[in-house]
C-alpha positions in Angstrom: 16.5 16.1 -1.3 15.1 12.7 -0.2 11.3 12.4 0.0 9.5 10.4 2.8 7.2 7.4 1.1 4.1 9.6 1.0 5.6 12.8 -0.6 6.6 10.2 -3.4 3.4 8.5 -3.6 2.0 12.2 -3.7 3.9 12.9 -7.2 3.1 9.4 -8.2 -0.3 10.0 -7.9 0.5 13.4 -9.6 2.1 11.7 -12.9 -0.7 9.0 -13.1 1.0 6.3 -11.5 -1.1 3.7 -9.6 -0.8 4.0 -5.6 -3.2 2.7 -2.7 -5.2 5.3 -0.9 -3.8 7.0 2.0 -3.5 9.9 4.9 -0.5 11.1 6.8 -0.8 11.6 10.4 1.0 12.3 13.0 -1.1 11.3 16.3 -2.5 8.2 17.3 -6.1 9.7 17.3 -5.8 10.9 13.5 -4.7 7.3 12.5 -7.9 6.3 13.8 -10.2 8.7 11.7 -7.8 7.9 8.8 -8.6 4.4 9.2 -12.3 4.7 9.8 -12.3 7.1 6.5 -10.9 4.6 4.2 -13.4 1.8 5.8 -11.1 -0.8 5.0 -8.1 -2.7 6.6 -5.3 -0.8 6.3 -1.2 -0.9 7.0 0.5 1.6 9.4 3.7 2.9 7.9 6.2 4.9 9.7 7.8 7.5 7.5 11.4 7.5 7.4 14.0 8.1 5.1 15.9 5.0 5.8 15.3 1.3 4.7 14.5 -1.8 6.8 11.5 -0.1 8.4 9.4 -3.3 8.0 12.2 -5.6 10.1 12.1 -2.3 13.0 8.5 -2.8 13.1 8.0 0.1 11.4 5.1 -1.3 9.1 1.7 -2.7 10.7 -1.0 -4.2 9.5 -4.4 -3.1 11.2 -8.0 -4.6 10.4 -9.6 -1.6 11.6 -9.9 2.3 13.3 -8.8 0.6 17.0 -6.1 -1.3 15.4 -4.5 1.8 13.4 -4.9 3.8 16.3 -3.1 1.3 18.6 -0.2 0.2 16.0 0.2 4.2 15.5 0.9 4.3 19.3 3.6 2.0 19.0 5.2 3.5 15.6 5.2 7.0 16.2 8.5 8.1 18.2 10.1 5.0 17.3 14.2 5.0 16.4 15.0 3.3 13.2 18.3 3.5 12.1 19.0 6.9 13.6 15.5 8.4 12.1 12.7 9.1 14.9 9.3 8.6 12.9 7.0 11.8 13.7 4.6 11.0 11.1 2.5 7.6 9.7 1.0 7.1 6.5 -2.3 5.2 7.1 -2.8 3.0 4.4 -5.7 0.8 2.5 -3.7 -2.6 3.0 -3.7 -4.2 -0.3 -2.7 -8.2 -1.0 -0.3 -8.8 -3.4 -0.4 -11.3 -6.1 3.0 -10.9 -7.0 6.0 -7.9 -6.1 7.9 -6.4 -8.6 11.1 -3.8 -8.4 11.3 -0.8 -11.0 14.1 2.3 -10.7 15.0 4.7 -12.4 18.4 6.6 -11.5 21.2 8.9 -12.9 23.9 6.2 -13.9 27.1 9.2 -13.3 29.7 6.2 -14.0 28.6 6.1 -18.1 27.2 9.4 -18.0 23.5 9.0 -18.5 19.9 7.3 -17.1 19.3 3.7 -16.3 16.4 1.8 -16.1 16.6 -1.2 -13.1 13.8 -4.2 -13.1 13.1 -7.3 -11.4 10.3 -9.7 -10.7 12.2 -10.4 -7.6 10.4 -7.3 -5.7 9.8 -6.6 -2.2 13.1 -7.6 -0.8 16.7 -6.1 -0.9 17.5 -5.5 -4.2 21.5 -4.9 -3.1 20.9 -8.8 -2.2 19.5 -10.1 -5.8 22.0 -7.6 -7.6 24.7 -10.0 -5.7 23.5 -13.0 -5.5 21.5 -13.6 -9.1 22.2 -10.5 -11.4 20.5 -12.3 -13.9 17.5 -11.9 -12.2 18.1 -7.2 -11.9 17.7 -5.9 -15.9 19.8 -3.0 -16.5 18.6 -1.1 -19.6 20.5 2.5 -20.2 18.3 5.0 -21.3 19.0 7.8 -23.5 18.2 11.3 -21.6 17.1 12.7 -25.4 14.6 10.1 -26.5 14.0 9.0 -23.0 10.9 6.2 -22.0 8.3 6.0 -25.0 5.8 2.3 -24.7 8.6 1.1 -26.6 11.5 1.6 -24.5 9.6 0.1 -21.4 8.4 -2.8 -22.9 11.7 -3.6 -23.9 12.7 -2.9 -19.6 9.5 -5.1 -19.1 10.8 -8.1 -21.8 14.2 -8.2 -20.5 13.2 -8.3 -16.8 11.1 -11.2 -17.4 7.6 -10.0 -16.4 4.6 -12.5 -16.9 3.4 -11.2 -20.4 0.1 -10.6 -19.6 1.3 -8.3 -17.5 4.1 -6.4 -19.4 1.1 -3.6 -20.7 0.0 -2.6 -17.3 4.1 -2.5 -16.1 4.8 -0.6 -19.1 2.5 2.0 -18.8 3.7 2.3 -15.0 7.3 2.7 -16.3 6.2 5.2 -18.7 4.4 7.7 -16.2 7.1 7.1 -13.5 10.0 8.3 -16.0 7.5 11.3 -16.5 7.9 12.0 -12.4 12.0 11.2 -13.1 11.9 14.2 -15.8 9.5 16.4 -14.6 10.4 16.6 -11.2 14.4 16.6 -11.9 14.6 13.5 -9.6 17.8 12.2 -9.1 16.2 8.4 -8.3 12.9 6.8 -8.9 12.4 3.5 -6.7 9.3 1.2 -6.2 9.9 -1.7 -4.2 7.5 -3.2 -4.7 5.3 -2.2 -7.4 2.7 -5.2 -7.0 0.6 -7.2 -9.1 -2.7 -7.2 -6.7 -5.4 -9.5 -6.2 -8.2 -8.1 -8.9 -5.4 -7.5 -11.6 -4.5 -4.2 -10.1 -0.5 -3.0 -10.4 0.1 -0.4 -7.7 3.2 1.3 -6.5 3.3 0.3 -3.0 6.0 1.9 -1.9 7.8 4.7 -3.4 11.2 6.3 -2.9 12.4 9.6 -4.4 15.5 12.1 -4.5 15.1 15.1 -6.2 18.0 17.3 -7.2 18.2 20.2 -4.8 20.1 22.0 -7.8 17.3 22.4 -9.6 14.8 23.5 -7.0 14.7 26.7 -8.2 12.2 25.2 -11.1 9.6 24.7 -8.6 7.7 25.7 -6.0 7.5 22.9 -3.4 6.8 25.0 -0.3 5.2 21.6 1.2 7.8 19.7 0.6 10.5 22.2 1.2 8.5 22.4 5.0 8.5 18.6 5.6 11.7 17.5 4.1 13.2 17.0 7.8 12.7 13.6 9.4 13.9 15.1 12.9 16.5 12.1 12.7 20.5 12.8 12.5 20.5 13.8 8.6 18.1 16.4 10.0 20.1 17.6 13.2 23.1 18.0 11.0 21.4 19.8 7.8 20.1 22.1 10.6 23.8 23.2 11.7 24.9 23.0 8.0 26.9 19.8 8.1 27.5 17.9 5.2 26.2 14.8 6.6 24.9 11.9 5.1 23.9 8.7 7.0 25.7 5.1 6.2 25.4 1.6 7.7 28.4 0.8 9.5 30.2 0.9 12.7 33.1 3.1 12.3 31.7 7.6 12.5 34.0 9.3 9.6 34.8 13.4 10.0 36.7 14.7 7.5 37.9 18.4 5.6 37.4 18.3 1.8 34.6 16.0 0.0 37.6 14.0 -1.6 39.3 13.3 1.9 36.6 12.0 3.2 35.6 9.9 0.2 39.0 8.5 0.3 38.6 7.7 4.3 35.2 5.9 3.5 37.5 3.3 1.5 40.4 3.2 3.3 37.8 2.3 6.5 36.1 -0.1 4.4 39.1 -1.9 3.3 40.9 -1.7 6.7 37.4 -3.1 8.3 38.1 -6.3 5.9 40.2 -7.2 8.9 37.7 -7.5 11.6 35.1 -8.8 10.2 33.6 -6.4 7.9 33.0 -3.1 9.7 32.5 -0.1 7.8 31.9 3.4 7.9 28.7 4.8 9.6 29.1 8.0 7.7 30.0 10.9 5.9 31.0 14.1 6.9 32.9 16.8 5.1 33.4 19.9 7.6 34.7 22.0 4.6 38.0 23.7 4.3 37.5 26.5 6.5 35.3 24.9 9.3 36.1 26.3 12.6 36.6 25.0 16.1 32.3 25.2 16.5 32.2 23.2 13.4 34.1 21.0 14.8 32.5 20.5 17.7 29.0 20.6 15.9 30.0 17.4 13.5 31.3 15.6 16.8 28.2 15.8 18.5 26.0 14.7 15.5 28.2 11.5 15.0 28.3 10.5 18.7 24.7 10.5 18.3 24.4 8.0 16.2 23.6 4.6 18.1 25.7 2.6 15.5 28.8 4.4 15.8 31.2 2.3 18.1 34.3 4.6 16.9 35.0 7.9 15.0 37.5 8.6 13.1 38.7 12.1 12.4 41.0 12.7 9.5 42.1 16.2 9.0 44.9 17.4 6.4 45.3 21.0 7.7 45.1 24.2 4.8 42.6 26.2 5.2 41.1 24.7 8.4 44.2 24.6 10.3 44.8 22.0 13.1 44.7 23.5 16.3 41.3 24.5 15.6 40.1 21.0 14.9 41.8 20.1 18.1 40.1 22.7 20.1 36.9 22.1 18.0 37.5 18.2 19.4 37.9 19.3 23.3 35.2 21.7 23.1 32.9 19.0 22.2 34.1 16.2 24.7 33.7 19.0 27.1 29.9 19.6 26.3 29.2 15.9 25.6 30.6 15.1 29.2 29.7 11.4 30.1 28.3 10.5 26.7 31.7 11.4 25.3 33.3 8.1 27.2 31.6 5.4 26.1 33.2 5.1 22.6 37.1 6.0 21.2 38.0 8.4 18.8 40.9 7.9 16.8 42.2 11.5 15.3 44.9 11.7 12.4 45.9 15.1 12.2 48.3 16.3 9.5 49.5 19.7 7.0 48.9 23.0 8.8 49.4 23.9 12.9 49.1 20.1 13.3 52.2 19.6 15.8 50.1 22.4 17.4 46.8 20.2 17.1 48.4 17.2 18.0 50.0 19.0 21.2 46.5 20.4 22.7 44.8 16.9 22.5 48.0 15.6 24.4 47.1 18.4 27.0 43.6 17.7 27.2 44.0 14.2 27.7 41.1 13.0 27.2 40.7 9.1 27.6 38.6 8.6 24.3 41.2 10.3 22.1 43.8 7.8 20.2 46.4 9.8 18.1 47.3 8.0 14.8 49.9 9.8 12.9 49.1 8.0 9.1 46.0 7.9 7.5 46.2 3.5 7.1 46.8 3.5 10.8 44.3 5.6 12.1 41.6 3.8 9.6 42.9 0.1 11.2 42.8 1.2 14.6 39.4 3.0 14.3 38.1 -0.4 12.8 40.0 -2.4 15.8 38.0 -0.6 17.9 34.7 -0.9 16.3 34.9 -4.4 16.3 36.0 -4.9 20.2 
């Protein structure tokens, strides 16, 4: 379960971490009061589980209560990336001195945690991992012994942090591995965690997953209330999709977690060809989805404003073909118009799908492509997303 920036900063705060005072709100009225409360200038923040907000617009600065009230106006109902921002955390805006990044995250590949730093904060760290690696420490850490002073002033040293300031940053580390263990968080993210005029380091911004598997340690009924952003992840959790939101072009609906996975590359690689697209998303409808689920995942990756194709790879077993294929009509027929504007490429294959294959020809729909490989429906799905 992904947090918004506030529910982080809420366990932060928890843990002893170091984060600038704020409210939540979700009206333009309440942004004021917040604003007028903290007597300061503060930053409006939507709060959205996506990245990039500050590029949308998405983050404000505002010198006082009409300010936050006005830039509140603007933020709240705003689209970014697919997520509609229903709430703003008014916050005391603070000037950095310096940004920093900090992670920590569950490394599957070697089978245990890792530790991520930079003094290159407050930008994409994807971007500094590529261009200067040098520049992103990588320190595994073992789950028994964990973070002591000594283990994060050893992330600190090899991250290059001033040394006057590796103390304060250490300590930070140390309490935010206490939020990565004792809230069973999957990741722990501050970009960036500043260095702020008056020798303050505060956690800025703060992002957080926390492993639904082990919810059943907790009792989050605040969190488990708000974990919705009203955004597509939402839409589909709320129809029981397996959905989870990507950057690119091409919409992916697939049967089986491994299917899928394995269209995500084959997209990727066939979107090498047209200048880069990639998939917008995954979505596994499970091996006995029916025609409703179908239709369901349809819907919810049409409505994605990124999507310029879909591509719909089935291998009929247990969800047999001709259900998919109905599942696909059904939801052209209840999308109407909006089911014109963009092509859908469907690869049907294994059980009933002659059968499948033969009700999309009867529907003739003028969005539907029929691909009969898997590298051929992935090529033309990318053609099309790049047209």
């Amino acid at each position: 379960m992904d947090l918004f920036e506030y529910q982080a900063k809420e366990l932060f705060a928890r843990h002893g971490v170091p984060v600038p005072p704020g409210t939540v709100v979700s009206t333009p009225e309440e942004a004021r009061a917040a604003a007028a409360e903290l007597g300061v200038p503060v930053v409006v923040k939507a709060q959205v589980k996506t990245g990039g907000r500050g590029k949308a617009g998405g983050v404000r600065p505002a010198p006082g209560p009409a300010a936050a009230e006005r830039e509140a106006r603007h933020i709240l109902g705003m689209d970014i990336k697919g997520h509609i921002a229903e709430t703003v955390l008014v916050e005391s805006a603070t000037v950095p001195v310096e940004e920093y990044y900090v992670a920590y995250l569950v490394d599957r590949a070697d089978r245990c945690f890792l530790a991520m730093a930079s003094t290159q904060g407050g930008m994409d760290i994807e971007e500094v991992a590529a261009t200067r690696p040098e520049a992103l420490a990588r320190v595994p850490i073992d789950p028994l012994s964990g973070v002591d002073e000594r283990t994060a002033r050893e992330i600190v040293t090899r991250a290059g942090f001033p040394a006057d300031l590796r103390g304060p940053v250490a300590e930070v580390l140390v309490r935010l591995w206490q939020v990565m263990v004792a809230e069973d968080a999957l990741l722990v993210e501050v970009n960036p965690l500043v260095w702020a005029a008056g020798g303050a380091v505060l956690a800025l911004d703060g992002k957080v997953s926390l492993d639904a598997n082990a919810a059943f340690r907790h009792d989050r009924p605040a969190l488990a209330g708000e974990a919705g952003d009203g955004g597509i992840e939402a839409r589909a959790r709320a129809r029981g999709l397996n959905y989870v939101k990507l950057d690119g072009r091409v919409g992916v609906v697939g049967n089986g977690a491994g299917l899928v996975m394995s269209t995500l590359d084959v997209v990727a690689q066939a979107g090498e060809r047209f200048g880069g697209i990639r998939p917008a998303n995954f979505l596994d409808i499970g091996g006995g989805a029916s025609a409703q689920v179908m239709a369901d995942s349809l819907e919810i990756v049409l409505s994605d404003p990124d999507v310029r194709s879909v591509l719909v790879n089935v291998f009929g077993g247990i969800t047999a073909c001709d259900a998919v294929a109905d599942g696909i009509v059904s939801a052209l027929g209840q999308l109407g118009e909006r089911g014109l504007g963009r092509p859908i490429v469907v690869r049907l294959d294994g059980n009933n799908a002659e059968e499948g294959r033969r009700i999309l020809t009867l529907a003739g729909h003028p969005a539907v492509r029929q691909v009969t490989t898997m590298d051929g429906a992935a090529e033309e799905a990318a053609r099309l997303a790049a047209v």
